[in-house]
C-alpha positions in Angstrom: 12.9 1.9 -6.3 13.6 5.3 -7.8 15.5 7.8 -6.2 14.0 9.4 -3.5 10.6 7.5 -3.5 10.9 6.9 0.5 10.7 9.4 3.2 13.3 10.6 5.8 13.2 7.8 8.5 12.6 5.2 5.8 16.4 4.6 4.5 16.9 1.3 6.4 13.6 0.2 4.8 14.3 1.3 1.1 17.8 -0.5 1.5 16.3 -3.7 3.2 13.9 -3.6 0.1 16.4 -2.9 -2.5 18.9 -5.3 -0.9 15.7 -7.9 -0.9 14.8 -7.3 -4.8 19.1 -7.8 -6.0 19.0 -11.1 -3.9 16.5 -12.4 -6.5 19.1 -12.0 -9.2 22.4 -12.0 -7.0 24.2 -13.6 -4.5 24.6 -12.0 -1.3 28.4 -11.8 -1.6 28.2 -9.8 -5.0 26.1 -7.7 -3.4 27.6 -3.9 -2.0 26.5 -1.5 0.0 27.7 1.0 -2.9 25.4 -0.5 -5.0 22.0 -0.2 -2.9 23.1 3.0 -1.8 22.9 3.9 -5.8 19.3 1.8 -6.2 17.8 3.8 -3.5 19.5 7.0 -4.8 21.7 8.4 -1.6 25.1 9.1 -1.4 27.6 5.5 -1.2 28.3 6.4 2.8 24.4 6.1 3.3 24.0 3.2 4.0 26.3 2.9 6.7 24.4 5.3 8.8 21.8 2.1 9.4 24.0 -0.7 9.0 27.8 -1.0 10.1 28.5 -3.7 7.9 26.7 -5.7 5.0 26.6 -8.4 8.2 24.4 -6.1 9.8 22.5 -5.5 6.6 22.7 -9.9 6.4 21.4 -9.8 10.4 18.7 -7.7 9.8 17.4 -9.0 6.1 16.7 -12.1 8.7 15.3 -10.4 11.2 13.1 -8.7 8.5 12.6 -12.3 6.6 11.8 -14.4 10.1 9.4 -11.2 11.1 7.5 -11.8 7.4 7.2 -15.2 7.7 5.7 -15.1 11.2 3.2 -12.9 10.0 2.5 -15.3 7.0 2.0 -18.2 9.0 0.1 -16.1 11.5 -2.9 -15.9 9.3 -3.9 -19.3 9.0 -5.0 -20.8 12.4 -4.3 -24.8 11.1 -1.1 -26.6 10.1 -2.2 -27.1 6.4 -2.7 -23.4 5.7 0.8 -22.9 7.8 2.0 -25.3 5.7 1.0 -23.6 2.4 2.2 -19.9 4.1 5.6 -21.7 4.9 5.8 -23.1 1.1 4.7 -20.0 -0.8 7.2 -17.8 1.8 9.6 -20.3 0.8 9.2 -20.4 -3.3 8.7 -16.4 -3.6 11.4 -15.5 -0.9 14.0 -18.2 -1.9 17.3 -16.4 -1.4 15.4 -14.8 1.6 14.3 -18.1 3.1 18.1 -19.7 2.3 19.8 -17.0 4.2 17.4 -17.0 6.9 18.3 -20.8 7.8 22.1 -20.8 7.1 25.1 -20.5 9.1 25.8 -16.9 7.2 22.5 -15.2 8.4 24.7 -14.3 11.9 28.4 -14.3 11.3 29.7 -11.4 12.4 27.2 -11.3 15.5 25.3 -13.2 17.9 22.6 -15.5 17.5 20.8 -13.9 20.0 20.1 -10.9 17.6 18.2 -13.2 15.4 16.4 -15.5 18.7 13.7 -13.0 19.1 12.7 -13.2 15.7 13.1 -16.6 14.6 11.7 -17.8 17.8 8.0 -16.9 17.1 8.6 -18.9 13.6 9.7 -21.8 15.7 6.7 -21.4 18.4 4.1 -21.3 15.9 5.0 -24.4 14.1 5.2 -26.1 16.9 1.8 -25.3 18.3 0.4 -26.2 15.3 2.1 -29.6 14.6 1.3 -30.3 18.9 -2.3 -29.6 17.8 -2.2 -31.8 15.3 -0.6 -34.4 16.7 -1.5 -33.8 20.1 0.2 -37.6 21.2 3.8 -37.1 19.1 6.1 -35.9 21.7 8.8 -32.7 20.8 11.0 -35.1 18.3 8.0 -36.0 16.4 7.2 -32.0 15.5 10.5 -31.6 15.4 11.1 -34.4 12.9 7.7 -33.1 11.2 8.5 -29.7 10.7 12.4 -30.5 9.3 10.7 -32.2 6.3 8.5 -29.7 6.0 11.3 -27.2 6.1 13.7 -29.7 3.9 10.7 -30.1 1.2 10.0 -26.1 1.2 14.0 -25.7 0.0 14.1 -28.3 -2.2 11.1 -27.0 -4.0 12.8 -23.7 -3.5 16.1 -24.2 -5.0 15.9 -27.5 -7.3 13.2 -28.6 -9.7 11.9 -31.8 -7.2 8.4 -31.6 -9.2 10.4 -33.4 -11.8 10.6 -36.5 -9.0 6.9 -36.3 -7.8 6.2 -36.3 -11.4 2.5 -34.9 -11.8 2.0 -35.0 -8.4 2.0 -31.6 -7.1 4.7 -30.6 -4.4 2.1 -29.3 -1.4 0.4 -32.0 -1.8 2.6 -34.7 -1.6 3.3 -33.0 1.4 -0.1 -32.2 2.8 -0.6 -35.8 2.1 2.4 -37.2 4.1 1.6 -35.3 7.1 -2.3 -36.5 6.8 -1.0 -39.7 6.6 1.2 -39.3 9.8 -2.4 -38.2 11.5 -3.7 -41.5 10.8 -1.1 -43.4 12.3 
């Protein structure tokens, strides 16, 4: 983003983004306040107009991240294309999608900031997995949906294409899960 390009109102947005584009190439702990200040173009103290803290900024990249996601998995009325959504959120957000599930995403606050967004992630998975498997009880789409989630980071963060060897991520597990429909 060059300096300037976002209108008055827009600040928390242009830092959000610019905070969202160095987590690509940084971790979060490098990361300063200073520096997006600089990337949007404002003065250093800024930032701190929209976020008290870089927790705060942390709190609400998750919010932002949960809020995407949603939205994402939204589109696609069926598990498989939620399935696909959640995977391609996963691969193209992967610092995003790390921070959104760890312990870090509300230190510094309560959990209960980030409830109201995560929650809709949550619901929609789980309406789709009970449609799916409309006799699995809540462990099963539970149990369903954590190796989903535990596939999308490992495909995220760690090359596991090299242990499905041509078989392609997705569908290994688009597979597994139509496997666990005929059962």
């Amino acid at each position: 983003m060059t300096k300037q390009d976002y209108h008055h109102g827009e600040l928390r947005d242009a830092l959000l983004d610019a905070a969202q584009a160095r987590l690509c190439s940084q971790s979060l702990e490098t990361l300063s306040m200073r520096m997006l200040a600089k990337d949007v173009g404002v003065s250093p103290g800024a930032p701190y107009h929209h976020f008290k803290d870089k927790s705060a900024l942390r709190l609400a990249l998750c919010q932002r991240g949960f809020d995407q996601l949603s939205n994402d998995l939204d589109k696609y009325p069926a598990l498989d294309g939620k399935i696909k959504a959640y995977f391609a959120f996963a691969v193209s957000n992967r610092a995003l999608f790390e921070l959104m599930f760890a312990p870090q995403a509300t230190f510094g606050h309560s959990a209960a900031k980030l409830h109201p967004h995560a929650a809709p992630v949550y619901k929609c998975m789980e309406k789709a997995l009970d449609d799916d498997f409309p006799s699995a009880n809540e462990h099963s789409a539970i149990a369903v949906w954590a190796f989903l989630h535990g596939t999308a980071l490992l495909l995220a963060a760690s090359p596991i294409t090299m242990k499905l060897g041509e078989k392609n991520p997705l569908d290994f597990v688009i597979g597994f899960v139509e496997r666990l429909r005929s059962d």
